[in-house]
N, C-alpha and C positions, 0 to 999 in steps of 0.2 A: 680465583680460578677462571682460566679463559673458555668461555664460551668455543664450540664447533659447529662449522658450519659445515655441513654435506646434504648432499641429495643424496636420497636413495629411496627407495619404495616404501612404502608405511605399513606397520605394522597393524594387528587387530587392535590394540590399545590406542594406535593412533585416526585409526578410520573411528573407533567407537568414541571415542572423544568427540571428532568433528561433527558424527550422527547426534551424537546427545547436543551439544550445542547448537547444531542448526535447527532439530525437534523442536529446542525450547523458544529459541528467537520462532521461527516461524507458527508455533502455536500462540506463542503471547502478541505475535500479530495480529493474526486472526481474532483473539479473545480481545484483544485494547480494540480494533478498530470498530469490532462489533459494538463497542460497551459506546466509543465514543460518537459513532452514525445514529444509534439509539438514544442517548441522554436528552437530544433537545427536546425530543417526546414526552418525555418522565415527569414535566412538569417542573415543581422545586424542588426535588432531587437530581435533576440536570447537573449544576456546579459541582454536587459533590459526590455523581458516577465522578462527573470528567477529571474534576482536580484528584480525585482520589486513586484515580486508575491512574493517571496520567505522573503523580508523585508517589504515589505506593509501591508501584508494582517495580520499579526501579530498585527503591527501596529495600523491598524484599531480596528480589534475583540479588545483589552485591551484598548483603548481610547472607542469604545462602549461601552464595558461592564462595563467602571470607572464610564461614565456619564448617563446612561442610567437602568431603574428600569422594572421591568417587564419582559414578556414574551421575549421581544428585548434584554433587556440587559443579559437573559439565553441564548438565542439564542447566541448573539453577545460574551458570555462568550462560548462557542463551539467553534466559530470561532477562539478565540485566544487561543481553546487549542489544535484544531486539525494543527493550520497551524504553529504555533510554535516547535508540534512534529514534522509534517516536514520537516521544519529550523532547527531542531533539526538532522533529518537525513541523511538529505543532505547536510547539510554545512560542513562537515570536507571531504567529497569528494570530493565537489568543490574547498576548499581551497586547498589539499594535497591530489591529487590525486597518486600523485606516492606512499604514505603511504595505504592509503582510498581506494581507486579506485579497477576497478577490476583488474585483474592480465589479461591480455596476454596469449594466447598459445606458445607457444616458438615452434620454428623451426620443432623440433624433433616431438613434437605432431601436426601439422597439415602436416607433411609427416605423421604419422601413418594414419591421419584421412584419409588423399586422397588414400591413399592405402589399406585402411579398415583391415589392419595387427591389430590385439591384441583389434578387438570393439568386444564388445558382444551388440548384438543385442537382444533389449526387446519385450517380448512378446507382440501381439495386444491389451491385455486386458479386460476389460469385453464386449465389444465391439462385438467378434467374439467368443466365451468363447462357446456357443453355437453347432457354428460349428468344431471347435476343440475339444468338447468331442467327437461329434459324427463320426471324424473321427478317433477318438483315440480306440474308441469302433468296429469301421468297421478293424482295423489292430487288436485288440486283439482275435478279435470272429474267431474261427476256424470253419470250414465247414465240414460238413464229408459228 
């Protein structure tokens, strides 16, 4: 049977689909990056918040979303795509950090940093933006 393709405006079945899938991705974001920002705290339960959020929860969301019809099984189809993208982003870090990982300051730059040699220092931002016209206006204006 061929497939159709058209546009046309979406229905409530199709906006509620898209709502429950991006609910689940974007909650199980929030929930994995919390779990994984927090584990190196935890001591030696570290590796197995991380590995366990990190290969579980994928897990779950695609065994939900196989067995499950409805609002749940969109839902639970969110779960296995947002926590996969994050196994997706973090696993070649963890595995190969010295490739993955971030890089180090090297020697040379945290002397420069503690010496404050070669920083350009950034402006306050809109924050103070304010009071730095107005003093910029008080040194240009001439007085006679």
């Amino acid at each position: 049977m061929a497939q159709e393709l058209a546009i046309a405006a979406p229905g409530t079945e199709e906006m509620t689909k898209v709502a429950a899938v991006v609910a689940g991705a974007s909650i199980t974001g929030v929930v994995q990056g919390i779990i994984v920002k927090m584990a190196p705290g935890m001591g030696a339960a570290a590796p197995i918040l991380t590995w366990g959020s990190l290969l579980g929860t994928p897990i779950v969301g695609i065994g939900g979303a196989l067995f499950t019809r409805g609002i749940l099984g969109d839902l639970l189809q969110g779960i296995a795509a947002g926590s996969s993208a994050i196994l997706g982003y973090t696993l070649p870090a963890m595995l190969a950090p010295e490739v993955f990982g971030r890089k180090g300051l090297t020697a040379e730059q945290r002397a420069a940093l503690a010496t404050g040699r070669d920083i350009k220092l950034l402006g306050g931002g809109l924050s103070d933006a304010a009071q730095r016209a107005q003093q910029a206006a008080v040194r240009s204006s001439v007085e006679f």
